[in-house]
PDB file of N, CA, C and O in Angstrom, chain B, residues numbered from 101:
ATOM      1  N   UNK B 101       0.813  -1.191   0.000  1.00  0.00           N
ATOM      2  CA  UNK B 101       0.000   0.000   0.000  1.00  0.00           C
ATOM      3  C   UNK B 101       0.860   1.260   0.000  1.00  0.00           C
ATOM      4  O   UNK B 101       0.692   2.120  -0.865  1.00  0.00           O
ATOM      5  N   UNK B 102       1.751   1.378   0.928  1.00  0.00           N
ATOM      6  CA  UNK B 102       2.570   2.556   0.927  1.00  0.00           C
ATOM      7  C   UNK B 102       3.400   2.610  -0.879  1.00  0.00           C
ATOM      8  O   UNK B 102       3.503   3.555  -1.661  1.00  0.00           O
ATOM      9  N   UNK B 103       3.735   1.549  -0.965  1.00  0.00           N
ATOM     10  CA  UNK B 103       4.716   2.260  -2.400  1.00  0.00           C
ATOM     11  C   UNK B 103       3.677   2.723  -3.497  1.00  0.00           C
ATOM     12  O   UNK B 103       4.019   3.569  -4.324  1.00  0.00           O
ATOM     13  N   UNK B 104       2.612   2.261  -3.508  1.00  0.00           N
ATOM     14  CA  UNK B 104       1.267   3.061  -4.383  1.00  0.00           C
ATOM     15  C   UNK B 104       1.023   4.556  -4.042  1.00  0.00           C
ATOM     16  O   UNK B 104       0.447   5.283  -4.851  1.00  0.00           O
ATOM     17  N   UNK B 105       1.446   4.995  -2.886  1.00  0.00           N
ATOM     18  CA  UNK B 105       1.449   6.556  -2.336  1.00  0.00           C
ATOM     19  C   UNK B 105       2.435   7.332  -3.093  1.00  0.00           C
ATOM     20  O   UNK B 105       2.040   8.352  -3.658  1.00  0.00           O
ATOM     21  N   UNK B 106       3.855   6.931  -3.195  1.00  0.00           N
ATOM     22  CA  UNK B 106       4.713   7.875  -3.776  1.00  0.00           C
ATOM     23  C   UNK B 106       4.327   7.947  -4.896  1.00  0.00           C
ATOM     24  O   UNK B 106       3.788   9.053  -4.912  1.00  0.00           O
ATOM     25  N   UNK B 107       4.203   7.428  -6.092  1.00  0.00           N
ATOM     26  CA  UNK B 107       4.258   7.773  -7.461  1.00  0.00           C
ATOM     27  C   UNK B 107       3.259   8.756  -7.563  1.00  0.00           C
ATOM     28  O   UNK B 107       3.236   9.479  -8.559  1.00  0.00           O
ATOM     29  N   UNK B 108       2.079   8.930  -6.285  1.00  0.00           N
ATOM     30  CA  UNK B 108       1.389   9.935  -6.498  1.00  0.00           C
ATOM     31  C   UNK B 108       1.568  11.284  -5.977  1.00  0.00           C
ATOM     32  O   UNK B 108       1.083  12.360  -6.326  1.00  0.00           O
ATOM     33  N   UNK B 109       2.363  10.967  -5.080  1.00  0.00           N
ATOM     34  CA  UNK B 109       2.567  12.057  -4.052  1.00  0.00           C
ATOM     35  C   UNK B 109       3.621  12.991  -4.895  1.00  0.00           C
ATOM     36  O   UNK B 109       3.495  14.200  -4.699  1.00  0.00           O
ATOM     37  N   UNK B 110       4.615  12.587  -5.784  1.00  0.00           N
ATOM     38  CA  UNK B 110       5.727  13.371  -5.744  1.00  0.00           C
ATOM     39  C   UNK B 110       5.114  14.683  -6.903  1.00  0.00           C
ATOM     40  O   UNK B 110       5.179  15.906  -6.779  1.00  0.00           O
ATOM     41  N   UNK B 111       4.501  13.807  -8.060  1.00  0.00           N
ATOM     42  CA  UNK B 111       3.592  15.111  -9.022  1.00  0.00           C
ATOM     43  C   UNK B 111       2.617  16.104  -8.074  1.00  0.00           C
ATOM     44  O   UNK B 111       2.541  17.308  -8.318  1.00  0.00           O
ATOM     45  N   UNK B 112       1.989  15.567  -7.132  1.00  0.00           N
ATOM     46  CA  UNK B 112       1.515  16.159  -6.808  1.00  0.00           C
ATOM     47  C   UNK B 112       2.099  17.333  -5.906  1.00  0.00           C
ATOM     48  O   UNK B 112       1.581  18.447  -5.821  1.00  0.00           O
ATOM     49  N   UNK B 113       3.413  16.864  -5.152  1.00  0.00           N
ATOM     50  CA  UNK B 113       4.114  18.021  -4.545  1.00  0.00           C
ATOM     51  C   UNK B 113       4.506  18.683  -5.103  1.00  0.00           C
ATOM     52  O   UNK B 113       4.345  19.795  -4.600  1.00  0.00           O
ATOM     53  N   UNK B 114       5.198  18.720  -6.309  1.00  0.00           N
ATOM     54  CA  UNK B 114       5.507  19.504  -7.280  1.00  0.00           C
ATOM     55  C   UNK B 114       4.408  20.090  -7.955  1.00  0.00           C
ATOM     56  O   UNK B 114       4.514  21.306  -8.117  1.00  0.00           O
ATOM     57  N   UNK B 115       3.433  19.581  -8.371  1.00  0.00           N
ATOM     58  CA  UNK B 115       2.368  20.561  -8.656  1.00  0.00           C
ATOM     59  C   UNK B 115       2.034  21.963  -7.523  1.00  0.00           C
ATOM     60  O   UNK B 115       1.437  22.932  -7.991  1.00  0.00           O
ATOM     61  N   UNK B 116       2.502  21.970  -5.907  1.00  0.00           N
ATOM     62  CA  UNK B 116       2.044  22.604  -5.170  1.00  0.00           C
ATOM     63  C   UNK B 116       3.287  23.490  -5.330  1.00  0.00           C
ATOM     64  O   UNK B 116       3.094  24.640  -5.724  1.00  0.00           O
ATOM     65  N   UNK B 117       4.760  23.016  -5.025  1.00  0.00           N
ATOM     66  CA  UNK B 117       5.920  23.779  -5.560  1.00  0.00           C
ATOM     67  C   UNK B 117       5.532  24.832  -6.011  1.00  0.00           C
ATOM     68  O   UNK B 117       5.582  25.923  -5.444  1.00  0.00           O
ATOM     69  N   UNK B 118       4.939  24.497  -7.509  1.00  0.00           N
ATOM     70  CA  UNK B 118       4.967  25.432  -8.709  1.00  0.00           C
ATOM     71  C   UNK B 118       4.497  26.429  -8.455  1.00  0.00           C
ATOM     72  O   UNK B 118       5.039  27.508  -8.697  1.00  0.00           O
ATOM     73  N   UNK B 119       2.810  26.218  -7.632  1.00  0.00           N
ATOM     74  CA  UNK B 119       2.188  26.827  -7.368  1.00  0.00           C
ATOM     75  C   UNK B 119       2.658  28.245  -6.101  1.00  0.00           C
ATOM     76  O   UNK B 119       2.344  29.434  -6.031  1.00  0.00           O
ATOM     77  N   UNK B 120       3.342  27.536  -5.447  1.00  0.00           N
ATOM     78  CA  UNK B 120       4.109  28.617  -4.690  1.00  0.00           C
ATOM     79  C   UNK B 120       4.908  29.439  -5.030  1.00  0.00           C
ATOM     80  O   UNK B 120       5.005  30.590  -4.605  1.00  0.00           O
ATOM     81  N   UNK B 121       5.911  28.616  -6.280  1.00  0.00           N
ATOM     82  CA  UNK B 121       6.850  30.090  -6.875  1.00  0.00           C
ATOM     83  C   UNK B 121       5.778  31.152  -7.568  1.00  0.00           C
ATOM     84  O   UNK B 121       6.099  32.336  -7.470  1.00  0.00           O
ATOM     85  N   UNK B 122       4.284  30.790  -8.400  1.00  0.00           N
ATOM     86  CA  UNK B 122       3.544  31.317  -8.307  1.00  0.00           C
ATOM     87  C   UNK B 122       2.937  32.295  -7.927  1.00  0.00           C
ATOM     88  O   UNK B 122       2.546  33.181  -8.687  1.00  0.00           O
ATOM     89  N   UNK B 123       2.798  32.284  -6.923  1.00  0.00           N
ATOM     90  CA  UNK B 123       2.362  33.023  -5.843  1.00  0.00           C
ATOM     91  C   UNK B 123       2.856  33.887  -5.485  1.00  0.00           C
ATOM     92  O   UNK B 123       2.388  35.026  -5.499  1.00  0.00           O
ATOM     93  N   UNK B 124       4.189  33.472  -4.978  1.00  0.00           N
ATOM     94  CA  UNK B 124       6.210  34.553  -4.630  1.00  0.00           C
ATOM     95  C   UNK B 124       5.776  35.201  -5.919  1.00  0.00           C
ATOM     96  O   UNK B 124       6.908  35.685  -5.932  1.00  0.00           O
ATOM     97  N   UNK B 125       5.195  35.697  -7.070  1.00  0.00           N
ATOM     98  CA  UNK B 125       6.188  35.863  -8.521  1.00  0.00           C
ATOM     99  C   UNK B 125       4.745  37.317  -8.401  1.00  0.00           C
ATOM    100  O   UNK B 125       4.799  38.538  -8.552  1.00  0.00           O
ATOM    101  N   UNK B 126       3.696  36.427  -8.091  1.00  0.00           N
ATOM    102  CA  UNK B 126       2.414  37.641  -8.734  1.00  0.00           C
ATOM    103  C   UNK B 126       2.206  38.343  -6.960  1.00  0.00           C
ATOM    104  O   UNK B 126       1.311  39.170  -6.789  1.00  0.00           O
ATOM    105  N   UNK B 127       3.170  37.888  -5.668  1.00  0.00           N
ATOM    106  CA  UNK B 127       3.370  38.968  -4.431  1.00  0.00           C
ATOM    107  C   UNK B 127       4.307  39.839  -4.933  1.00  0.00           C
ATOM    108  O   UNK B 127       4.026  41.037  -4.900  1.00  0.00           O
ATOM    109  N   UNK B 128       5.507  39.443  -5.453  1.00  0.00           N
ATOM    110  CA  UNK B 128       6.171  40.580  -6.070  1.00  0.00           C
ATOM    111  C   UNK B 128       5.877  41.714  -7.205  1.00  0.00           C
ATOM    112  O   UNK B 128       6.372  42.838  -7.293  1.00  0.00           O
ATOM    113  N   UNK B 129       5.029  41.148  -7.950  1.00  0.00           N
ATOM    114  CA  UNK B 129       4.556  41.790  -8.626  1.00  0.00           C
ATOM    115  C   UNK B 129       3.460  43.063  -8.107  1.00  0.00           C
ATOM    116  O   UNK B 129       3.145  43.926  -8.926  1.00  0.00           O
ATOM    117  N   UNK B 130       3.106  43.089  -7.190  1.00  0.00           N
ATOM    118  CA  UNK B 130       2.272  43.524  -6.224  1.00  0.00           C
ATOM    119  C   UNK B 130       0.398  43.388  -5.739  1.00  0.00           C
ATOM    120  O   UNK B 130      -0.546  44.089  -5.374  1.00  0.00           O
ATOM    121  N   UNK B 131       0.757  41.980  -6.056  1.00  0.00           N
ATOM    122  CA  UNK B 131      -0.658  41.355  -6.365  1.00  0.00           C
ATOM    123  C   UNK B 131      -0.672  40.597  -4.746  1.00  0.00           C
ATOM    124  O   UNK B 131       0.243  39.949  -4.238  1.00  0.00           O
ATOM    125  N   UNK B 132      -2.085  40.936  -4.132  1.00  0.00           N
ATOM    126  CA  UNK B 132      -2.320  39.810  -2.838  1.00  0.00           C
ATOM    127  C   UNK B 132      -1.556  38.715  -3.344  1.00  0.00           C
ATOM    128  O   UNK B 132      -1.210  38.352  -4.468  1.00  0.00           O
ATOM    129  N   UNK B 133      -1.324  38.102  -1.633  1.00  0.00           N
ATOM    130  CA  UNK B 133      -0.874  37.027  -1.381  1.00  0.00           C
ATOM    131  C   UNK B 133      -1.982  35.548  -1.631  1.00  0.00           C
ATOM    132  O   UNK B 133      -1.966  34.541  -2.338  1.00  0.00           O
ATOM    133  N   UNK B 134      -2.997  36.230  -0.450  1.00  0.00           N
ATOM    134  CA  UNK B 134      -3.871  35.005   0.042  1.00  0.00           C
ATOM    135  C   UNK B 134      -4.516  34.733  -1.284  1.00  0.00           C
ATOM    136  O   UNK B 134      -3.914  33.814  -1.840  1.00  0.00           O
ATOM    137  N   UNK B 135      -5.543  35.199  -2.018  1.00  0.00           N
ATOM    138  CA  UNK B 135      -5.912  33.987  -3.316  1.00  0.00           C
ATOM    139  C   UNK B 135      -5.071  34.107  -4.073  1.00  0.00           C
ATOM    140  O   UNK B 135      -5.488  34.168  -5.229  1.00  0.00           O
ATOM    141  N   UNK B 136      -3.817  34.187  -3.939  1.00  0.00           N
ATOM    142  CA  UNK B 136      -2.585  33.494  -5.452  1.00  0.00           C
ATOM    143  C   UNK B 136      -1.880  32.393  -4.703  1.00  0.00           C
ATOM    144  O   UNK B 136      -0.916  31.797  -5.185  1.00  0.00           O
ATOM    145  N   UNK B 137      -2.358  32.152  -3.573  1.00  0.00           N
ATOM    146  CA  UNK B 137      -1.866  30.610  -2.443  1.00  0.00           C
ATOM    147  C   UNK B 137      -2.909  29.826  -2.900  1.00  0.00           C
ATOM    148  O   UNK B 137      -2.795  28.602  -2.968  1.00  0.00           O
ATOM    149  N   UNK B 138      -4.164  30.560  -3.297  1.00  0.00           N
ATOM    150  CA  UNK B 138      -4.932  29.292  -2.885  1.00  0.00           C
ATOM    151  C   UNK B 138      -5.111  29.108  -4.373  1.00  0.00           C
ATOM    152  O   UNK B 138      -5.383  27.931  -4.611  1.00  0.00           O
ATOM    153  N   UNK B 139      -5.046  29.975  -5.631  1.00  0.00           N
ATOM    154  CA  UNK B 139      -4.993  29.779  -7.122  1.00  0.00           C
ATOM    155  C   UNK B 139      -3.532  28.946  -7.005  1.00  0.00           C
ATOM    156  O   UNK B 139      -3.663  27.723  -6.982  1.00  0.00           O
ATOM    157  N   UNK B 140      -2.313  29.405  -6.937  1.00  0.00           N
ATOM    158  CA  UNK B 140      -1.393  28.292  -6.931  1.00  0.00           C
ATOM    159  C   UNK B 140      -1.085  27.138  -6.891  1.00  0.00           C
ATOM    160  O   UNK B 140      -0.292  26.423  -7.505  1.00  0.00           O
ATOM    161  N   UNK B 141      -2.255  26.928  -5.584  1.00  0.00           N
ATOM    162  CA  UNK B 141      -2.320  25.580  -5.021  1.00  0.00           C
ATOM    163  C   UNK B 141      -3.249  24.517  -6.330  1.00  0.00           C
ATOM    164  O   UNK B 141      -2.955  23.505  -6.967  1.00  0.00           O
ATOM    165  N   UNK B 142      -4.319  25.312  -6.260  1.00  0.00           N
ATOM    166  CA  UNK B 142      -5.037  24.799  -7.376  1.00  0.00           C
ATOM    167  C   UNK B 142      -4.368  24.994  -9.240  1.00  0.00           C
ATOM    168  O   UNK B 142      -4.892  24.213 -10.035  1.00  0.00           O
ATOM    169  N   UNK B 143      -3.798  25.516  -9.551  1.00  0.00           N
ATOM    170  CA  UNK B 143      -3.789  25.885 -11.097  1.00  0.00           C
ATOM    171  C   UNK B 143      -2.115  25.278 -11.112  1.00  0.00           C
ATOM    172  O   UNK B 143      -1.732  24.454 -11.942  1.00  0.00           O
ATOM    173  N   UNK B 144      -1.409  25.746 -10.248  1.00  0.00           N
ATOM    174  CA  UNK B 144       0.296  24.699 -10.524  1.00  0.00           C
ATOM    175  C   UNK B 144       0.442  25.950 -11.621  1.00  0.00           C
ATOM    176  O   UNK B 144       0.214  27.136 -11.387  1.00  0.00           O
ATOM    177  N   UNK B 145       0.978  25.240 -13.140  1.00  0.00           N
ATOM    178  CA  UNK B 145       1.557  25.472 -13.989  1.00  0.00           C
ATOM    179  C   UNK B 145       0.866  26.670 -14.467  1.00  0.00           C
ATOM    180  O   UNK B 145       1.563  27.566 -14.944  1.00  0.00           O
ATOM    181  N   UNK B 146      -0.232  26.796 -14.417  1.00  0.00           N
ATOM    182  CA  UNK B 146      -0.863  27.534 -15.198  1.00  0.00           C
ATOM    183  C   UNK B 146      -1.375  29.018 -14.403  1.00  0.00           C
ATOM    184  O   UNK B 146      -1.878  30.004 -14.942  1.00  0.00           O
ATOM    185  N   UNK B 147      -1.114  28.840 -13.185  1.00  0.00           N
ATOM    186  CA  UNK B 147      -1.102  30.085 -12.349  1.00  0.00           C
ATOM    187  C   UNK B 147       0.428  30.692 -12.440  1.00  0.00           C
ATOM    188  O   UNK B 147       0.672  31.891 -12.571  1.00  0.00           O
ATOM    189  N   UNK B 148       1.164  29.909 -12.370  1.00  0.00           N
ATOM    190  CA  UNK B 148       2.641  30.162 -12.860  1.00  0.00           C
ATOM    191  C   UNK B 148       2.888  31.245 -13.517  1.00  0.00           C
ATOM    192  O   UNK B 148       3.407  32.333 -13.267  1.00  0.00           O
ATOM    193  N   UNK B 149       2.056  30.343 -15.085  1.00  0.00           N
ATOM    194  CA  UNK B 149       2.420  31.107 -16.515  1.00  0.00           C
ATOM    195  C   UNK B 149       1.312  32.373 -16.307  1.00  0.00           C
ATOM    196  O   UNK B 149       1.666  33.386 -16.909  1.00  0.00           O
ATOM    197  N   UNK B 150       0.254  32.480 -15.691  1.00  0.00           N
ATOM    198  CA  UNK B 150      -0.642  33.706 -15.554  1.00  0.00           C
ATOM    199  C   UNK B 150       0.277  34.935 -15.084  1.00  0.00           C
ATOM    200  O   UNK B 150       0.414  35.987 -15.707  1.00  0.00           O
ATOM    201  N   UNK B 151       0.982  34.541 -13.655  1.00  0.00           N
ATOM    202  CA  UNK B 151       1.983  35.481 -12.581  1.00  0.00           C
ATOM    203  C   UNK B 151       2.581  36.269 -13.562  1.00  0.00           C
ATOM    204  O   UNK B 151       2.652  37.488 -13.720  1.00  0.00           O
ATOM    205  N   UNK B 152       3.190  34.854 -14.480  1.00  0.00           N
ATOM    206  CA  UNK B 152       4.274  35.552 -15.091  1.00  0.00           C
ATOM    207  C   UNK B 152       3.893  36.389 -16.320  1.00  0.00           C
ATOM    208  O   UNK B 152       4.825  37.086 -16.721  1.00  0.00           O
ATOM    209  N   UNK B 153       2.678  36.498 -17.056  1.00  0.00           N
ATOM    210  CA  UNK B 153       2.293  37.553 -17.983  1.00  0.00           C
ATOM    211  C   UNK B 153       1.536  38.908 -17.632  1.00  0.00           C
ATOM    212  O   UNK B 153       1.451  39.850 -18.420  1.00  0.00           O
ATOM    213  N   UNK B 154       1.007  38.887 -16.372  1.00  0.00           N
ATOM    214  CA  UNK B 154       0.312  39.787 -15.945  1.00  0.00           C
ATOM    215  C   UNK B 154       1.677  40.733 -15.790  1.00  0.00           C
ATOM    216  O   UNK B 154       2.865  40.415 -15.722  1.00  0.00           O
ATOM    217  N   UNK B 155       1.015  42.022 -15.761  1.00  0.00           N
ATOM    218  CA  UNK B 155       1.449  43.289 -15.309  1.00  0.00           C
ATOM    219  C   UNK B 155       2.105  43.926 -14.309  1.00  0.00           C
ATOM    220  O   UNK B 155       1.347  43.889 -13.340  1.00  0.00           O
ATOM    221  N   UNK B 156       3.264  44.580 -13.975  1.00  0.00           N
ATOM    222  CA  UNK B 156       3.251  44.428 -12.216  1.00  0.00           C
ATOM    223  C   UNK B 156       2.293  45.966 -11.777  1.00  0.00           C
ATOM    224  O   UNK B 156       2.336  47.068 -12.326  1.00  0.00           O
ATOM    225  N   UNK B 157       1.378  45.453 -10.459  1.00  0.00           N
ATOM    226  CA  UNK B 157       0.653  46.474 -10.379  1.00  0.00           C
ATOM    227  C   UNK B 157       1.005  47.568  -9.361  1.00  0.00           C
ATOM    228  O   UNK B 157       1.414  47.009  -8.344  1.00  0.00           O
ATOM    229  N   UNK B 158       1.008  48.754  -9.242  1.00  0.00           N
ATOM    230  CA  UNK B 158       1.144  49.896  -9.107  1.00  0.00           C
ATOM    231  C   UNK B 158      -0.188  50.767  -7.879  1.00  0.00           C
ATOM    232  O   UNK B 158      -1.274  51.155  -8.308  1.00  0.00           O
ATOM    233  N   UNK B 159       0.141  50.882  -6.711  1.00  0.00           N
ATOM    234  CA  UNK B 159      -0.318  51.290  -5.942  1.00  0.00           C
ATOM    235  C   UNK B 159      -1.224  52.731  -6.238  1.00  0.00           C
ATOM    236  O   UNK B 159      -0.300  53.327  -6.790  1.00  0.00           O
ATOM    237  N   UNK B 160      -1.968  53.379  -6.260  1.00  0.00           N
ATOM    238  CA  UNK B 160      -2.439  54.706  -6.164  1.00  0.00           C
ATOM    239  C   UNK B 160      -1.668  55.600  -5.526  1.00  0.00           C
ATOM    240  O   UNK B 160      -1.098  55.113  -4.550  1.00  0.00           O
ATOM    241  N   UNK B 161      -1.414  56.906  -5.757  1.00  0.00           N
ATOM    242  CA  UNK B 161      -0.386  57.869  -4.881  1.00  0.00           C
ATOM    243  C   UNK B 161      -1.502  58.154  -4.085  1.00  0.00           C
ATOM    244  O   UNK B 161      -2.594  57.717  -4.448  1.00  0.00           O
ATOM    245  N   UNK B 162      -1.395  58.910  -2.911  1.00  0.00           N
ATOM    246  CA  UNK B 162      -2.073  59.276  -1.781  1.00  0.00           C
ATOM    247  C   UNK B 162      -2.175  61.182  -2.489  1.00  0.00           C
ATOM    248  O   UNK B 162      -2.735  62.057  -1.829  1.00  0.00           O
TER     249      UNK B 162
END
């Protein structure tokens, strides 16, 4: 039973990985944190490639 766990577990950690540099990529950019954790978590690759085409966004002056 246990060796049926890894072959699933490891794509799937890496799917969450991704999702975190993700996340790091569209916080720097100046986009919330909390739903690009939880899009990360869910989308992997493809929240990735979103982070990385979007815009970096720009605060309002006071």
């Amino acid at each position: 039973m246990a060796d049926s766990i890894t072959p699933a577990f490891i794509p799937m950690l890496l799917h969450c990985a991704v999702g975190l540099v993700a996340a790091q990529v569209a916080f720097r950019k100046g986009y919330d944190l909390g739903p690009w954790m939880l899009w990360g978590t869910i989308g992997g690759t493809v929240a990735l490639l979103d982070a990385f085409r979007r815009p970096p966004r720009r605060l309002p002056e006071r």
